[in-house]
N, C-alpha and C positions, 0 to 999 in steps of 0.2 A: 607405719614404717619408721623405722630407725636410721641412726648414721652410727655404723660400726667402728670404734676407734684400737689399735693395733698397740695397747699399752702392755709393757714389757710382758708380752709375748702371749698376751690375752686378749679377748674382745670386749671392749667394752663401750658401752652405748650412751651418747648426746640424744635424747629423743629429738627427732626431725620436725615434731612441734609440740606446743602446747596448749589449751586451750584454757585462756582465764575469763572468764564469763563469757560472753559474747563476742569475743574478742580470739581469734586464734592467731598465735605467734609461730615463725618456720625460721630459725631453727631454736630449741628452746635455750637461747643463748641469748643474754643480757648485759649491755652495758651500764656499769652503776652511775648512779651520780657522784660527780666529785667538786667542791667548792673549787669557783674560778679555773678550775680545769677543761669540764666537762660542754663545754660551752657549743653553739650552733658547727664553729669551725671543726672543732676536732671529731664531734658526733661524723659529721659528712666526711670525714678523711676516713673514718672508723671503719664507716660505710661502706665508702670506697675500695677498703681491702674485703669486705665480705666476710661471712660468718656469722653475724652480730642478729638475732632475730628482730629486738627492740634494744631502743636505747633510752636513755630517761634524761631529764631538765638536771638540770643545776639544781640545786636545793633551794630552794621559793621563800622567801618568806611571806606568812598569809597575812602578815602584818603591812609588811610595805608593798604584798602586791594587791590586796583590797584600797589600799591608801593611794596606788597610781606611782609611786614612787617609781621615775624615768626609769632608775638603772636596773630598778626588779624587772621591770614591763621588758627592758632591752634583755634581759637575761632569760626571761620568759620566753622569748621567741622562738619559735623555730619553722624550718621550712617544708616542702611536699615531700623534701626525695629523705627526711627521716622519719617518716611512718615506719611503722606503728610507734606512737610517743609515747612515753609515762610524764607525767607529766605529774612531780614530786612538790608538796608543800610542809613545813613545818610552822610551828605551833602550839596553842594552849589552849586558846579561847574556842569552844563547839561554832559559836556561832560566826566568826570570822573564818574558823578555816573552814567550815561549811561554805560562806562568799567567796573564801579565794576556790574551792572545786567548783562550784558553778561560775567562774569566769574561769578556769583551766578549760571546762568543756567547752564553754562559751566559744572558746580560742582554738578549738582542733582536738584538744588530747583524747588520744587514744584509751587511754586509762587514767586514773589516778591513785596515785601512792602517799601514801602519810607517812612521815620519816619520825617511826618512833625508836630509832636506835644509833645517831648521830653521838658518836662519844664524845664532839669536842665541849669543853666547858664555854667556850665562847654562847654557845645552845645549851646547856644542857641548867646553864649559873640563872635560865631565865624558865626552866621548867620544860624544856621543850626534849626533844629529840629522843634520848636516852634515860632521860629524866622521867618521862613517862610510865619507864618501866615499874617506876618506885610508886605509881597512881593509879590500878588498874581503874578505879571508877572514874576517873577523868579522862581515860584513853578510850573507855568505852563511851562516855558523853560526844568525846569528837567521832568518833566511829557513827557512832550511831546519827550522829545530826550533817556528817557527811554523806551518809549511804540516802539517806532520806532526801537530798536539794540534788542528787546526781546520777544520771541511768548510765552511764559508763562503767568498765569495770573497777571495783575501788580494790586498791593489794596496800598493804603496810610493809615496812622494812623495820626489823627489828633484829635486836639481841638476845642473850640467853637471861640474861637477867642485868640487874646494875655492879652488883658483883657475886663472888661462889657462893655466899650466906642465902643469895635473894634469887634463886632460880627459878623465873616465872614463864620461862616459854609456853611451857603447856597450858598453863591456867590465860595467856594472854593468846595464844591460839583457837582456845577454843573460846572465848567470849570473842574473838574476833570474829568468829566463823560463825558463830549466835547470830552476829549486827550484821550478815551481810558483807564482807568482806571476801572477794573472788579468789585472793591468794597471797600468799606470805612470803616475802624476803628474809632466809633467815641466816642472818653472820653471827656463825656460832662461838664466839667469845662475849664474855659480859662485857660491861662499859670498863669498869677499874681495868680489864687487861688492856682496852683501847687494842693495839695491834700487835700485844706480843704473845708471847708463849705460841705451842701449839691450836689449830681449829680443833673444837671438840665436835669429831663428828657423827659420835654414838648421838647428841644432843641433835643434830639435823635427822638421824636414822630415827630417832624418839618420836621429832614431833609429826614428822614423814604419816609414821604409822596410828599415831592419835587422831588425824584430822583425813575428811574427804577431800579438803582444794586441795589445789598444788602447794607444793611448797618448794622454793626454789634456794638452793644452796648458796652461800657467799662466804668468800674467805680463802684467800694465798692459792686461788689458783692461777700459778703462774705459768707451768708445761704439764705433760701427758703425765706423770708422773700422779700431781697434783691435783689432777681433773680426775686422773682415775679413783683417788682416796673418794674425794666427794661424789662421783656416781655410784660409788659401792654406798653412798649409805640412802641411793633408792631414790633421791628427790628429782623431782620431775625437771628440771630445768635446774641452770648455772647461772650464772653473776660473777662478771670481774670487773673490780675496779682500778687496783694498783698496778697492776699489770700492762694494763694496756695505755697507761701513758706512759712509760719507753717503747712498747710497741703495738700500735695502734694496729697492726695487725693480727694480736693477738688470737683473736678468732679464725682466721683464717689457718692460721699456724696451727692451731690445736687442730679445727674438722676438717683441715685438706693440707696436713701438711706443706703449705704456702711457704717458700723461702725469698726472702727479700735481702738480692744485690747492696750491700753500699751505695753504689752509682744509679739503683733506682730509687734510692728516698731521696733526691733532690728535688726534681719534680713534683712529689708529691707533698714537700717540704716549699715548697712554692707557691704550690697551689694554696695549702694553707695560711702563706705569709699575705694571700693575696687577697684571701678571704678579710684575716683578720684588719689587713688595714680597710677595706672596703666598709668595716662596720665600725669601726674603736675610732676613736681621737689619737694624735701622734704616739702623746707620749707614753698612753696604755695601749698602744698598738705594737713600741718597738719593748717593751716590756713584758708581752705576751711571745713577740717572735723570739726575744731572747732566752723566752722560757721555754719555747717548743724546740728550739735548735739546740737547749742541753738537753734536751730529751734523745733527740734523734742522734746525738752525737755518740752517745752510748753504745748505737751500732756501724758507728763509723769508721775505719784506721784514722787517726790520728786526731779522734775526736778530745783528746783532752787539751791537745793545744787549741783546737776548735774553742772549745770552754775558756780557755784562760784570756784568747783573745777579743768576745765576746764582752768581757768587764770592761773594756775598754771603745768600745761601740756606742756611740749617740747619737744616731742618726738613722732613721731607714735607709732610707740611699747609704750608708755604711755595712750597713747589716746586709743588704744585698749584693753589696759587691764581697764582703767574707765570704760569704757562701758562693760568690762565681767563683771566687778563688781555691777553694775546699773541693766544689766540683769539679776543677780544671784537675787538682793533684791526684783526684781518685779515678777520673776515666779515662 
């Protein structure tokens, strides 16, 4: 079965699930990882609004999460009510990020994913993420010494190559699908464009039709519009990551049409603030809610004074009572 989406004035299809090894997802709709964003709170808000089939980890380090390093382990975490998890490590070394996927499994994950298409150079200045793509024999070393310590399903997220000169999807598709790899994340821009220009999405309809896994599309889907470019080029499953932090209900919105009141993301905005102080320390608790409230302001009336009065916020007990006062002037 399918879920029929009513895009200008067409039908077009979100498959209702997908199947990545052992592992079957409903609906093939994925939320990506995003640094310091994508964290236990926001995953469950995600949730909360529906649509999302799986969601993924933070981006892992296999360095400081084999080494126990607190804050990876804390970012690491997550709970029952986000199954099915990906659960995302980056990386150089075979034989660490091989330990850090047997202690992902170790920990619950649903799947694991190898983040070889990370464009920031923060990752990439140490060989990792996007960097990979410039190494196929090293990206198949970690593939390979991955797929061997883990019976879960392993998927990669990748690029089209590191820039126009270097376009290696296909060649790093199908050596992935050689080692064992269940399915592919693939954000169709190389690393040098990082997030601009247009998605090239003959290069997802390419690698679509080279390979038997799935392959799952990524990149600026932000409305129906959007979603429908990238189902037309065939890929079994979607991936949004920008998008859904101003609106975490972005799933929702795209497969059921969802409209979300102003006056109902307070609550919802709550519930979050309640989360995140429940797990963080003060002063990266009111730094994280001052970062989710310019989020949400976005879909607010008079969310930019929201914003400007915000900078001036040091306190949680501050920062709650803005927000009583914001929900007083909207309901």
């Amino acid at each position: 079965m399918s879920i029929n989406l009513p895009v200008n004035g067409k039908n077009h299809v979100v498959p209702e699930l997908i199947r990545i090894g052992v592992l079957t997802v409903r609906p093939a709709t994925f939320l990506a990882p995003i640094a310091d964003i994508t964290d236990g709170p926001f995953r469950r808000i995600v949730r909360t609004f529906g649509g999302v089939g799986a969601v993924f980890t933070e981006m892992i380090s296999s360095d400081a999460y084999t080494r126990n390093c607190e804050r990876t382990l804390h970012m690491a975490n997550f709970s029952e009510s986000e199954h099915p998890v990906f659960f995302q490590i980056v990386g150089k070394e075979p034989e660490r990020m091989a330990n850090a996927a047997e202690m992902a499994e170790a920990a619950g994950a649903d799947a694991l994913d190898i983040n070889m298409g990370c464009p920031s150079s923060t990752i990439t200045r140490h060989g990792s993420g996007s960097a990979l793509l410039k190494d196929l024999k090293l990206a198949e070393s970690i593939i390979s010494a991955v797929r061997k310590r883990i019976s879960i399903p392993l998927t990669i997220k990748i690029r089209s190559g590191w820039d126009s000169r270097s376009l290696v999807f296909s060649d790093f598709g199908k050596m992935a699908e050689d080692n064992g790899v269940n399915a592919i994340f693939f954000h169709g821009r190389t690393r040098k464009e990082m997030f601009r220009d247009t998605v090239h999405y003959e290069q997802i309809a390419l690698l679509k039709s080279q390979l038997s896994i799935p392959v799952i599309g990524n990149g600026d889907i932000t409305d129906r519009e959007t979603l429908n470019r990238m189902l037309k080029t065939g890929c079994d499953g979607i991936m949004i990551a920008r998008a859904a932090i101003k609106k975490p209900w972005i799933f929702a919105e795209l497969l059921s049409n969802l409209q979300v009141s102003p006056g109902s993301l307070f609550p919802i905005m709550e519930k979050q603030f309640m989360e995140i102080t429940d797990i963080y320390p003060e002063k990266l608790a009111l730094h994280k809610m001052k970062t989710v409230a310019g989020w949400y302001s976005r879909s607010i009336p008079g969310g930019k004074q929201l914003r400007v009065r915000l900078s001036h916020i040091h306190t949680i007990d501050d920062m709650m009572q803005l927000i009583e006062d914001f929900k007083g002037s909207i309901s």
